[in-house]
C-alpha positions as CSV (number, residue, x, y, z in Angstrom):
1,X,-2.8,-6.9,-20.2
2,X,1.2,-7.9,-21.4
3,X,2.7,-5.6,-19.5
4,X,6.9,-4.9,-20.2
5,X,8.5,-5.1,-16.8
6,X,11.8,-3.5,-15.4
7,X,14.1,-4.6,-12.5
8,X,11.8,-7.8,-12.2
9,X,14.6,-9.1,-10.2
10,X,15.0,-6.4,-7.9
11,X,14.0,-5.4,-4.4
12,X,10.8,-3.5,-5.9
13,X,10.6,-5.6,-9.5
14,X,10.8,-8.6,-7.7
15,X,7.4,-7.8,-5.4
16,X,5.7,-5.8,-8.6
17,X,6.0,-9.5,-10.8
18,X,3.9,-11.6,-8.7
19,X,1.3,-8.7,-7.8
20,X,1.2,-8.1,-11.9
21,X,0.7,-12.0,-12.7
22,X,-1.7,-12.4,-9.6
23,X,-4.2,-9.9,-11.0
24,X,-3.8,-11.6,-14.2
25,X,-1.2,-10.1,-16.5
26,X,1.1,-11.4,-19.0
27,X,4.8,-10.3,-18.1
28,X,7.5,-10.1,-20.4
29,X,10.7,-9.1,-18.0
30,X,13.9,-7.5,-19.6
31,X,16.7,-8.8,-18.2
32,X,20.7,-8.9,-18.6
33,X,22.2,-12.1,-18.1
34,X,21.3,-15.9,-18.6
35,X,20.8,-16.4,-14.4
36,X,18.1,-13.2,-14.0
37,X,16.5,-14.7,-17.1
38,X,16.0,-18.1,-15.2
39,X,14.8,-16.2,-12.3
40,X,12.0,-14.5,-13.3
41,X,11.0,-17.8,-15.9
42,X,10.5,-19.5,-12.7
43,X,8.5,-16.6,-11.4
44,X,6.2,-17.2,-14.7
45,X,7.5,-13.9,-16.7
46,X,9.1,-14.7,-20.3
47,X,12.6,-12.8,-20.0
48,X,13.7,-11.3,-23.2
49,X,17.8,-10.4,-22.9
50,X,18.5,-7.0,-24.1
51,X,20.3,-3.6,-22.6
52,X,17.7,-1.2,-21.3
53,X,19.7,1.7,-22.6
54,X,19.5,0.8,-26.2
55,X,17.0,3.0,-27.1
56,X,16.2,1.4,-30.5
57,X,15.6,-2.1,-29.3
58,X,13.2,-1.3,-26.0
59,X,11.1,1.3,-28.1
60,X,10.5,-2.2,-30.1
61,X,10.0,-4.4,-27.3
62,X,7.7,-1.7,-25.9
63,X,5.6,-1.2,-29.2
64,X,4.6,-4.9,-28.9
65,X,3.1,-4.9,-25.4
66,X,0.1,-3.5,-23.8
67,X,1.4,-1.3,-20.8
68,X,4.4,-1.1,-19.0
69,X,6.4,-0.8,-15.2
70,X,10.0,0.6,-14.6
71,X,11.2,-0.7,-11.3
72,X,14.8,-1.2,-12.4
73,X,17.7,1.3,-11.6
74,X,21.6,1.1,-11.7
75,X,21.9,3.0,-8.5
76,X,24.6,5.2,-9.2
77,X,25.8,8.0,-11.5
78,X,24.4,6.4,-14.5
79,X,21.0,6.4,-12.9
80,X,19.8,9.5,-14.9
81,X,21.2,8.7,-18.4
82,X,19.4,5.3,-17.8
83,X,15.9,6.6,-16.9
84,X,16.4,9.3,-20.0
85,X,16.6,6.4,-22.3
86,X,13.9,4.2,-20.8
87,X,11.5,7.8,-21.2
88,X,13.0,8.1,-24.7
89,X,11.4,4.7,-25.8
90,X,8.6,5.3,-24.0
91,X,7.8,8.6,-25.7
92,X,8.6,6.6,-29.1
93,X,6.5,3.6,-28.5
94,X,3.3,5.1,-26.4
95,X,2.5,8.2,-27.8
96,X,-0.7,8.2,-29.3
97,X,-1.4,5.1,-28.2
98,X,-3.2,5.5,-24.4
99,X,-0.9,2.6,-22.8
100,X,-0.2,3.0,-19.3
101,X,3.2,3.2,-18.6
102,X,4.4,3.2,-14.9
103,X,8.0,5.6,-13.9
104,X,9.7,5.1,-10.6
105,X,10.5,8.1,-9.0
106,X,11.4,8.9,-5.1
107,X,10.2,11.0,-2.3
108,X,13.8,12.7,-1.7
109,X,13.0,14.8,-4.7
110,X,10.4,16.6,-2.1
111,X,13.5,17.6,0.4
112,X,12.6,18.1,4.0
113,X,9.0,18.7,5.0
114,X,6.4,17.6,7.8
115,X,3.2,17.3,5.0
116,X,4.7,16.2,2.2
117,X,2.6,15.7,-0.9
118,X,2.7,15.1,-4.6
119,X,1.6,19.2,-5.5
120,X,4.9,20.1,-3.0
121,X,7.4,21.8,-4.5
122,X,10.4,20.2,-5.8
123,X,13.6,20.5,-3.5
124,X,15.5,17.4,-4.3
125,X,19.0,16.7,-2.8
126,X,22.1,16.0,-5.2
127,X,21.7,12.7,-5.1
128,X,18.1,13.2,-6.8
129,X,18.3,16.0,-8.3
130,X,18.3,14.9,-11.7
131,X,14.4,13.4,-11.3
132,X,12.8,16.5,-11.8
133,X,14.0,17.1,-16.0
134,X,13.4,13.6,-17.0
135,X,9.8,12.3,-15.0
136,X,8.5,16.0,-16.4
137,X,9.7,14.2,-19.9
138,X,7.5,11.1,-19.1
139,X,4.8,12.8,-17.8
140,X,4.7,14.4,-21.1
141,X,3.9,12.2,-23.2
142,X,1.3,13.0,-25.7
143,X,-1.3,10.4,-25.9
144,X,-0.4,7.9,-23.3
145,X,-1.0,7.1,-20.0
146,X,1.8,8.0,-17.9
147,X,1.9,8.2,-13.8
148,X,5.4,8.2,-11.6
149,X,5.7,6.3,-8.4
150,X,7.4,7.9,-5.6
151,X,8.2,5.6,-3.2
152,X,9.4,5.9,0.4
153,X,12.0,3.9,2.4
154,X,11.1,0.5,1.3
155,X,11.0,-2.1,3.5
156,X,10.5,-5.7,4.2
157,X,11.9,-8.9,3.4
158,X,15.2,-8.2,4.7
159,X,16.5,-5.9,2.0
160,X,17.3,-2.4,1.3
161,X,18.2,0.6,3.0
162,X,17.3,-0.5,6.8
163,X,20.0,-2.8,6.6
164,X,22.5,0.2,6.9
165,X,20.6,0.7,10.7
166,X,21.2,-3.3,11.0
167,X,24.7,-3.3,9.6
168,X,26.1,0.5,11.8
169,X,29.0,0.3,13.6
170,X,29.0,-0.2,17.0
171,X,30.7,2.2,19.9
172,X,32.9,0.2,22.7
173,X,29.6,0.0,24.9
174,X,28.3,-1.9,22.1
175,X,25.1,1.0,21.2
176,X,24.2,1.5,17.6
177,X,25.5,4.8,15.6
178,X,22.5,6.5,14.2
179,X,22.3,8.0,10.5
180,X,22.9,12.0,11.8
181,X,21.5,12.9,15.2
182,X,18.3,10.6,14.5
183,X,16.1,13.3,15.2
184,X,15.0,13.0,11.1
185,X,12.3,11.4,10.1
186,X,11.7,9.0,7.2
187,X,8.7,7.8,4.8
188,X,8.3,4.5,4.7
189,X,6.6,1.9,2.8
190,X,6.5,-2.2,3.3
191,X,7.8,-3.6,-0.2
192,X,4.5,-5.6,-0.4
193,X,2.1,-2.7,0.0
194,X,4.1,-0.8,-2.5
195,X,4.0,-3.2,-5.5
196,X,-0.1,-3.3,-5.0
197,X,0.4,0.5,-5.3
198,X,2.3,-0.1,-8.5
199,X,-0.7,-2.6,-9.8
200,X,-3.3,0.2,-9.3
201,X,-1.2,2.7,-10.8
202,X,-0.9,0.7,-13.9
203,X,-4.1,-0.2,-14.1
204,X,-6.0,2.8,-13.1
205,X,-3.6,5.7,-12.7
206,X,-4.7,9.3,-13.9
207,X,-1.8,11.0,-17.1
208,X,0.7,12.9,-14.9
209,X,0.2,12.4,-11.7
210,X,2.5,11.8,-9.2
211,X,1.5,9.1,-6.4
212,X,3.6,9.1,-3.6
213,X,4.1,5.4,-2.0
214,X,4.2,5.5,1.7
215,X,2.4,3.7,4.2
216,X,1.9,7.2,6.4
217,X,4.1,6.1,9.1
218,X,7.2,8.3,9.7
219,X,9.2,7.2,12.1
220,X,12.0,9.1,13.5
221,X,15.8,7.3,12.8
222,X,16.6,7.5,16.5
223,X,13.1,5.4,16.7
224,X,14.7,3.2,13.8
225,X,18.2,2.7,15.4
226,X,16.4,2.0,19.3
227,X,14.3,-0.9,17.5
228,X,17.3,-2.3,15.3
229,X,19.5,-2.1,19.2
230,X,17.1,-4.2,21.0
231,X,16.8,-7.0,18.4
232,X,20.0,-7.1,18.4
233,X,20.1,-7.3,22.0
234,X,22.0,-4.4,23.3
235,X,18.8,-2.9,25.0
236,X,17.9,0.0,22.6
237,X,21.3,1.7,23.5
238,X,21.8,4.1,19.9
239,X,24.8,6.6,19.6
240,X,23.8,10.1,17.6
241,X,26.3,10.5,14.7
242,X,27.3,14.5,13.9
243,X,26.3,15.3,10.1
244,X,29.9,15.0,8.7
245,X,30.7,11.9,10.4
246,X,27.8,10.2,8.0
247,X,28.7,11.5,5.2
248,X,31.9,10.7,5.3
249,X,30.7,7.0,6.4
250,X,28.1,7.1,3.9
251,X,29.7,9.3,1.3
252,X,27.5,12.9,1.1
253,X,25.3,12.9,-1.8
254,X,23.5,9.8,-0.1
255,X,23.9,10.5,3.5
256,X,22.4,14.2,2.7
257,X,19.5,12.2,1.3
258,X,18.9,9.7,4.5
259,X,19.4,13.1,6.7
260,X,16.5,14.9,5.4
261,X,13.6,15.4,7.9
262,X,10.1,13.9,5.7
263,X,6.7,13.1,6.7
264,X,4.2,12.1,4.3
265,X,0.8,10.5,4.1
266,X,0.3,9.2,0.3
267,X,-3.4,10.2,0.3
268,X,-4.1,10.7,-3.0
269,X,-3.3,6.9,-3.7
270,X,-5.7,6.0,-1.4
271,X,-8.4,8.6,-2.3
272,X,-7.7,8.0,-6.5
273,X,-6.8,4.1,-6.5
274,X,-8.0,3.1,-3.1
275,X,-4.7,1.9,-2.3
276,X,-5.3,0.5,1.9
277,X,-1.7,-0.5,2.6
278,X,-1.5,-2.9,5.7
279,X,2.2,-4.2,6.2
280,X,4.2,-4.7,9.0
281,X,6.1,-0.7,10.1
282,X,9.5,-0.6,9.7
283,X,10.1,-0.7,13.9
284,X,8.4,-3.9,14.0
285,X,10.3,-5.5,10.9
286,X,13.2,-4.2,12.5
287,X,12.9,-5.7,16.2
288,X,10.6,-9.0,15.3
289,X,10.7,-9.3,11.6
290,X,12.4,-9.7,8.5
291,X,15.7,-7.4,9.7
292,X,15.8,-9.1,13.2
293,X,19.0,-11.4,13.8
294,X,17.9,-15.5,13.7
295,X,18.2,-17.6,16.4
């Protein structure tokens, strides 16, 4: 299959491209600059330059390609005007046609819960509450083959939102300060296991589902913090933080998001897609692995 991929040099893009050209795809990556383009050449994709949020020239780069994967994200207030255009092409390009076409979503648009799962209702913070309009817009799509990923707290390789447990401040007695009172849970998901999920999904995913991407282990962020502490040797020692004081670290549309309370078990990629993932847990990357400081 040619498959159109975005963010290819992201945290999630950059694990989806090798999991998309080892099961045999051809990938044609948008990028946005000369140096992202070398990147992913040398990761065997054929970059085409091009702004994601002309809506014109992606339907056409979309109309010529077999399926498609949308990993990329500005990360900030655009985020939603960006996704709206991507869906617009999308809905130009695919309809009719029965190409798969692969959305990134997020758990957060669940809110807090102990069971989450993809027939939940919706009860996103502000931060995500914008999901709901436009994935129901790509889920639409007459014709095609269109499935959202909802992906956890990704993990592994160093990168993403664990770092902010890596990178807290520290109190006098040299303890970690938690995200809230740490008694919160999180979903999580190792960034390898995830871009298989996104491989399934493209290949095999059912018109309008939802498939949420988390490993099934929900560690608490007191758990989190003790794990980041002792790899960095100050004997699992973690300091609670009130609510305020993270968000006004943090800033309050995103701290409100890392202070929700979610568990979730991503069964039905494993029941539909027989998705098995197998990586490391976000404690152990923390104290051994990929977040732990170097000798």
């Amino acid at each position: 299959m040619h498959v159109l991929l975005t963010g290819a040099t992201g945290f999630v893009g950059s694990r989806v491209l090798p999991a998309l050209l080892g099961a045999g795809h051809r990938v044609t990556a948008l990028v946005r600059s000369g140096a992202t383009a070398d990147a992913v050449s040398a990761a065997g994709a054929t970059p085409v330059l091009g702004d994601i949020t002309d809506v014109p020239w992606l339907t056409e780069q979309l109309r010529g390609v077999d399926g498609a994967v949308h990993t990329a994200s500005p990360g900030d207030a655009s985020s939603a005007d960006f996704d709206r255009a991507v869906v617009s092409a999308v809905t130009a390009a695919f309809t009719g046609t029965g190409k798969p076409h692969v959305h990134t979503g997020g758990v957060w648009v669940w809110g807090a819960g102990d069971d989450l799962t993809e027939d939940g209702p919706f009860a996103a913070p502000a931060l995500t509450a914008w999901r709901e309009e436009v994935e129901a817009l790509a889920l639409g799509v007459e014709g095609a083959r269109v499935a959202v990923v909802a992906p956890g707290i990704v993990h592994g390789h160093g990168q993403g939102i664990p770092n902010l447990l890596v990178q807290a401040p520290r109190t006098a007695s040299g303890a970690l300060t938690l995200v809230g009172d740490g008694t919160q849970h999180w979903t999580t998901v190792h960034a390898d296991d995830l871009a298989d999920l996104y491989l399934r999904v493209l290949e095999r995913g059912r018109h309008g589902a939802y498939y949420l991407g988390v490993s099934g282990q929900n560690p608490t962020v007191r758990e989190l913090g003790e794990a980041a502490s002792r790899a960095a040797g100050a004997g699992g020692a973690v300091e609670p933080e009130s609510p305020e004081a993270t968000r006004a670290r943090l800033g309050a549309p995103f701290a409100d998001a890392l202070l929700l309370d979610q568990q979730a078990g991503g069964a039905r990629a494993r029941t539909e897609l027989g998705w098995a993932p197998s990586g490391p847990s976000l404690v152990e990357e923390l104290e051994t692995g990929s977040y732990a400081p170097r000798a």
